[in-house]
C-alpha positions in Angstrom: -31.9 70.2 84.6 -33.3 73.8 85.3 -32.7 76.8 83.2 -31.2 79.9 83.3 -30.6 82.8 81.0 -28.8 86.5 81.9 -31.1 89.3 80.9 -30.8 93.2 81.2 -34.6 93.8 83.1 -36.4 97.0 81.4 -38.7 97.8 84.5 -39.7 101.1 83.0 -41.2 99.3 80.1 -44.0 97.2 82.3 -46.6 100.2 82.4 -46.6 100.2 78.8 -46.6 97.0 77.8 -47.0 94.3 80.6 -50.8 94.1 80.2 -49.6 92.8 76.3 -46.7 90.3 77.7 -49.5 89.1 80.1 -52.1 87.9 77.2 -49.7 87.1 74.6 -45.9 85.8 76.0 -45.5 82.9 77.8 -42.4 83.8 79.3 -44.5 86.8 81.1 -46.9 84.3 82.6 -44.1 82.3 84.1 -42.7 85.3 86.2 -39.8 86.6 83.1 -40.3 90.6 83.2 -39.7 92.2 80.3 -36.4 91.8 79.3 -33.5 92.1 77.1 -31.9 88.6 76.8 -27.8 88.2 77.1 -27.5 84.8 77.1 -29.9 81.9 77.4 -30.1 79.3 77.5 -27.2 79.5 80.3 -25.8 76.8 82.4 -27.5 75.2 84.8 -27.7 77.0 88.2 -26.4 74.1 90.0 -23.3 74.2 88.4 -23.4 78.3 89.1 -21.0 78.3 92.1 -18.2 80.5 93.1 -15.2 80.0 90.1 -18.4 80.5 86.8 -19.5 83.3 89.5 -16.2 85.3 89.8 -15.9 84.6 85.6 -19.5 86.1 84.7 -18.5 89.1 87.3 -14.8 89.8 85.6 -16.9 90.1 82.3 -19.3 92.3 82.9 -17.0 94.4 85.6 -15.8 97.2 82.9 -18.7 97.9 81.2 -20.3 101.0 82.6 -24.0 101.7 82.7 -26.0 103.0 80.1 -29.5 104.1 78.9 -31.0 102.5 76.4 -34.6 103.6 74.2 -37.4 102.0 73.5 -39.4 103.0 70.4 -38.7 100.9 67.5 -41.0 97.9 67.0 -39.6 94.4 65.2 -40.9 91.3 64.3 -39.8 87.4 63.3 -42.4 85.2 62.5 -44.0 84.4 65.1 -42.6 87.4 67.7 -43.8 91.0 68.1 -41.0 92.8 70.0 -39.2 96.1 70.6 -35.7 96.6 69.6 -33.3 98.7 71.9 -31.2 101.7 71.1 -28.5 101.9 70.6 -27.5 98.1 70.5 -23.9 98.3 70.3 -23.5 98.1 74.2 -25.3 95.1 74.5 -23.8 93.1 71.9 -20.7 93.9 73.5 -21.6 92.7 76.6 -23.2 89.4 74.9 -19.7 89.0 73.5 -17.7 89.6 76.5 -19.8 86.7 78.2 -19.6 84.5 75.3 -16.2 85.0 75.5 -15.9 83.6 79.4 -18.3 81.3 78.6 -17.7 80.4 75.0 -19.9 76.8 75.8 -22.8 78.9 76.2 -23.7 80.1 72.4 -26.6 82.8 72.0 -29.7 81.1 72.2 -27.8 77.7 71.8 -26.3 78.4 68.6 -29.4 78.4 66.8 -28.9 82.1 65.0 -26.0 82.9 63.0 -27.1 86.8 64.4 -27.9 87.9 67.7 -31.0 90.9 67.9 -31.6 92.1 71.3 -34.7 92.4 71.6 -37.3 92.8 73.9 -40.2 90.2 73.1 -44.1 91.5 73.4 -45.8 88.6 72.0 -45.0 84.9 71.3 -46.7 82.2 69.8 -47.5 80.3 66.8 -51.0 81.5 65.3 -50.9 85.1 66.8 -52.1 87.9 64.7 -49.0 89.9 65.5 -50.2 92.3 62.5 -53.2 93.4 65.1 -51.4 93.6 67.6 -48.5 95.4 66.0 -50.4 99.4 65.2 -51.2 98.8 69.3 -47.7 98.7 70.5 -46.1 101.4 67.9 -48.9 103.7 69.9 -47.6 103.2 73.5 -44.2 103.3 72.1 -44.8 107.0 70.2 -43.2 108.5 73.2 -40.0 106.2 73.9 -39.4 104.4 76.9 -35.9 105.7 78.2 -34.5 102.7 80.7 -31.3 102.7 82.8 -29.1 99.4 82.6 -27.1 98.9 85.7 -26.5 95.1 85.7 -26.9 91.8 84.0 -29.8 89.8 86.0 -29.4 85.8 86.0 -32.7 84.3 86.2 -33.7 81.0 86.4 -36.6 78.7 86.3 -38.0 77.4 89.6 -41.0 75.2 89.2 -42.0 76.3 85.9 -41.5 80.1 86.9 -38.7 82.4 86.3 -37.0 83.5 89.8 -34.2 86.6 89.6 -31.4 84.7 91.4 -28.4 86.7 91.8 -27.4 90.4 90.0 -23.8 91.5 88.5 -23.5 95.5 88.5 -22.0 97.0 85.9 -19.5 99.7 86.4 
């Protein structure tokens, strides 16, 4: 079974931060630019075909674009990350798609909460505290991204592949 996950791409970010991703996400070194995640894991891309299609467009069809900023670092454990401003929009766009697709839970159902986020480094043993004073520096002038459509990636041999692309409004 392959995976897939809906994301909201932050192109504008890479300059700043895709030379961290590189070293420290593994999601990065398997082709996943950085990202805001929606929804993963999402169903399987076989099953993706013209009815789950139209549903995914319906839900995201009203929302209009919107800008979010990047400036704010976060962290869990064992993940650095940035948090986007302001968050409302994409929790209700998570929520809309939950809602077509209620047997897709955020990140399985594993947290009560869902944090967009978008993740810098990843891994067990990391010294995210090094790495942390480093990102708050390239982030002193925020990144200002433009969110046009929810992105449906999925893995193909071990790397993430941008598949299909549902505009917003």
């Amino acid at each position: 079974m392959s995976t897939s996950g809906l994301v909201l791409l932050a192109p504008d970010l890479e300059p700043r931060i895709g030379d961290l991703r590189a070293l420290h996400d593994p999601a990065a070194r398997q082709g996943m630019p950085a990202h805001v995640t929606v929804l993963y894991p999402f169903m399987d891309p076989v099953d993706f075909g013209p009815t789950p299609r139209g549903r995914l467009a319906d839900a995201v069809r009203g929302f209009p674009a919107f800008d979010l900023s990047f400036s704010r670092v976060g962290r869990f454990p064992e993940v650095l990350w940035i948090a986007p401003e302001p968050a409302e929009a994409i929790l209700a766009l998570v929520a809309a798609i939950v809602g077509a697709f209620p047997e897709f839970p955020p990140y399985g159902g594993q947290f009560e909460t869902v944090i967009p986020h978008v993740t810098v480094a990843h891994g067990d043993g990391l010294d995210l505290g090094a790495l942390e004073p480093e990102l708050r520096r390239r982030l002193a002038d925020p990144v200002i991204q433009r969110v046009d459509a929810v992105s449906l990636f999925t893995t193909v041999r071990r790397r993430w592949r941008e598949v299909d692309r549902f505009l917003l409004a």
